[in-house]
N, C-alpha and C positions, 0 to 999 in steps of 0.2 A: 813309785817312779813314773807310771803310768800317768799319774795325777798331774804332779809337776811338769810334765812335757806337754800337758793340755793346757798346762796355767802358761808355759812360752807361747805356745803356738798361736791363744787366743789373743795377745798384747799383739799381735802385728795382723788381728782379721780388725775389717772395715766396723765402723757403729753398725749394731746387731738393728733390722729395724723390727721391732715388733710385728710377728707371724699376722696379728690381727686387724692391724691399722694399714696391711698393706693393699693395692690395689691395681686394677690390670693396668693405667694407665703410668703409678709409680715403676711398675714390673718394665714395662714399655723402656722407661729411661733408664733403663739400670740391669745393663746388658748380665752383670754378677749374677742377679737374680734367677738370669731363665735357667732353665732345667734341658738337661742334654737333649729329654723326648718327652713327647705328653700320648695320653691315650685317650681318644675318641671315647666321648660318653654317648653319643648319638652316630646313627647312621650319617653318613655326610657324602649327598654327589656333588662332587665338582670337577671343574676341567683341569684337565690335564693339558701343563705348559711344558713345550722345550722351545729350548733358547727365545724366548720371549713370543711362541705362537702356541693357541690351541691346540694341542692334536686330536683333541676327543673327550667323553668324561667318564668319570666312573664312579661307583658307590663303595665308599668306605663304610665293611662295619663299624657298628660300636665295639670298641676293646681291641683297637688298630695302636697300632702304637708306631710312632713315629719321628721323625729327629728332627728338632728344631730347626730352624736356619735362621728366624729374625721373631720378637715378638715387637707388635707393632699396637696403637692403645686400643683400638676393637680387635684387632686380630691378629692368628700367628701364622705365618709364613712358614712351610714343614717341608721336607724332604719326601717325596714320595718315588719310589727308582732312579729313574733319569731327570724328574720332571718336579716341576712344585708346584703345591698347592694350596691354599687359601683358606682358611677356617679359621668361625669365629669364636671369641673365646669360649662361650657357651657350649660350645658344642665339644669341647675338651675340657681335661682335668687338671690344665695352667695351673689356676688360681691354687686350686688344693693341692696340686705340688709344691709348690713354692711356699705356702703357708707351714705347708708340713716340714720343709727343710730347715725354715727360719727357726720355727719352733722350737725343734731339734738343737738348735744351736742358741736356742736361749735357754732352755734345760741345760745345756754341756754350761753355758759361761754362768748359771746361778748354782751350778754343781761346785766348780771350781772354787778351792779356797784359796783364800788370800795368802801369798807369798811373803812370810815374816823376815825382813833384813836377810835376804838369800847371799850365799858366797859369791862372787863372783869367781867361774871360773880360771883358770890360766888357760888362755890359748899362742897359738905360737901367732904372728903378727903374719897380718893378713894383706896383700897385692890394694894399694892404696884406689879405693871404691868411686864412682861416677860421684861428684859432688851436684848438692843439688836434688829438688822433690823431682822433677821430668825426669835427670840422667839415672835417679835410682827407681823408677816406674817404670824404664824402659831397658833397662840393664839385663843382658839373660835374654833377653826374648826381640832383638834387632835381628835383621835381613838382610842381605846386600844383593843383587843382581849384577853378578861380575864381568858379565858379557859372554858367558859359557853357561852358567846355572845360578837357583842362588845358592849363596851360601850360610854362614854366619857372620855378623857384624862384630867388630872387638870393641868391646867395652870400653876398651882404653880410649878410646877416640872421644869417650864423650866427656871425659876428665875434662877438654878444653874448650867447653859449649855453654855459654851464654844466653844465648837464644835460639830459639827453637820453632820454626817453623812446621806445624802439624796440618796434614792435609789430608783431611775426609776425602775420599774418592772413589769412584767404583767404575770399569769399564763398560758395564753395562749403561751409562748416562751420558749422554751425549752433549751437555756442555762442559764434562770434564774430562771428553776427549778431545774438544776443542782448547781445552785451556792447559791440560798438560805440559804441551810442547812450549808456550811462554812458560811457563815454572822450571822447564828444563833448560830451557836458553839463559832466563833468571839465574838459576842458582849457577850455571856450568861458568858466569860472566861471575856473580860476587863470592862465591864461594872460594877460589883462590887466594883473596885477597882477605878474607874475614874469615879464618880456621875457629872461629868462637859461634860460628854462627850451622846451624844446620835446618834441614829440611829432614823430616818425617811422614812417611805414609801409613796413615790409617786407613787400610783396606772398608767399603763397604759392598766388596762383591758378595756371590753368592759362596763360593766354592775357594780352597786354597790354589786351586790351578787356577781358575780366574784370574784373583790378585795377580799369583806369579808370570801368566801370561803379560797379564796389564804392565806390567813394572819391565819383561821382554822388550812388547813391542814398542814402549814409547821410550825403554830407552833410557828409567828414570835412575839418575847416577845418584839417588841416596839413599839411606837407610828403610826398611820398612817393620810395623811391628809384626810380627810370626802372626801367621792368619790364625791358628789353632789357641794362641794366646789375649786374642781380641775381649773374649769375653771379662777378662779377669781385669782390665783394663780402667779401673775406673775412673781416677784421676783424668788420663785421656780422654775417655768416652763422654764426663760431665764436659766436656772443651765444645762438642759437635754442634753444629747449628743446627735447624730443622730440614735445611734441605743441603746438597749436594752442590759443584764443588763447595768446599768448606773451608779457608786458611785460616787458621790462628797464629800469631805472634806472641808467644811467651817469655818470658825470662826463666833462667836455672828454675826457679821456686814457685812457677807455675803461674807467675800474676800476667793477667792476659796484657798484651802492650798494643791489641788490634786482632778485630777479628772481621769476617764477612758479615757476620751481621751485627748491626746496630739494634739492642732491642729487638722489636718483629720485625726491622726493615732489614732487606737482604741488598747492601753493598757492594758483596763480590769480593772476590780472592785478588782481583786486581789492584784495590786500594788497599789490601794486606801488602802487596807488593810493595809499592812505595812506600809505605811504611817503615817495610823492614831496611830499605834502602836509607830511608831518612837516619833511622835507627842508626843503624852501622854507620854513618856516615858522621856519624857523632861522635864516634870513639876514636 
């Protein structure tokens, strides 16, 4: 029985990549990968940051172990109390974590035998599902900021969504505090009138209170993905640009229709905007 719920389980994991071929800068873009905490294989001093200043530094044993917050292509960004800090991969055991887990799941999916003509079970008919690759990626795991807390987002709302506006952003960055409040005047002016159309926030703070502040103070009247569900995010996360603000313009099935950046050239979230306007303005 056992057997067979591993043979389900593994038809809905991502292409398994090979333990061996992988590398810190693949690990980088492919937030699934990283590992909840890595441990120090070396002594490691570095400074200690709160809220984006020095306070001081200190010497990390080797055999610290520590919680991720970002891996980045030379280095990983960790939790350290209140504060973060900086180390490079070398100086941790990323790589052989992450190799080790892959692995692990390329034993389980060469374990697994093949499922001959299975029954299909009977089940009782189920609440008609987000159509669409974006609405069922994001399905389960939406936000809302209702003007008191957040809360959860209903699913149902996304039944009638076409396109999708996905926006990388993080309050700690200071031209997407600048730009925010046009993406909120934007959507609060075409959102009315295009109920097929939404706006999504992909948090890139540090912290879940971050985001949920961020999404607070400015104010932002749409959906956001669950900061604690970011990592699992794939589909989303291949969307991001290199740098901050970020817009993309999707369709239901994920095909980009505009994004901030052209190639290496970075456009801006502003011509996403007229975009989506163009867009909408055609139906």
């Amino acid at each position: 029985m056992k057997k067979r719920v591993a043979a389900v389980l593994l038809l809905f994991l991502p292409a398994v990549v090979h333990a061996q071929g992988l590398t810190p800068e693949l690990i980088a873009h492919q937030p699934s990968l990283w590992p909840q905490e890595v441990t120090l294989t070396t002594a490691v001093p570095t400074p200690l940051v709160i809220n984006g200043k020095t306070v001081g530094t200190a010497e990390l044993p080797a055999g610290t172990k520590l919680p991720v917050i970002k891996v980045e292509r030379e280095r990983v960004v960790l939790k350290f109390g209140d504060s973060t800090i900086v180390v490079a991969h070398g100086n941790t055991d990323l790589l052989a974590r992450v190799r080790q887990s892959q692995a692990a799941l390329e034993r389980a999916y060469a374990a697994t035998p093949a499922m001959a003509s299975p029954v299909a079970p009977v089940v009782k008919a189920a609440p008609a599902a987000p159509r669409g690759v974006i609405a069922t990626e994001l399905a389960g795991d939406l936000v809302r900021f209702d003007g008191k807390s957040v809360t959860r987002f209903s699913d149902a709302e996304l039944a009638k969504v076409k396109y999708f506006g996905i926006y990388f952003s993080a309050s700690w960055c200071g031209p997407c505090r600048a730009f925010t409040p046009k993406l909120v005047s934007f959507y609060n002016k075409i959102k009315p009138q295009h109920p097929e159309f939404e706006v999504v926030f992909v948090s890139r703070d540090r912290s879940e209170r971050d985001a949920e502040k961020y999404m607070e103070n400015d104010a932002m009247p749409w959906p956001a993905v669950r900061f604690s569900a970011l990592r699992n995010k794939a589909k989303l996360n291949g969307l991001a640009g290199r740098g901050i603000p970020c817009l993309v313009l999707v369709d239901q099935d994920g095909t980009v229709l505009s994004h901030s950046y052209e190639g290496e050239t970075y456009v801006g979230p502003q011509k996403v905007m007229r975009d989506i306007e163009a867009t909408l303005a055609k139906r």
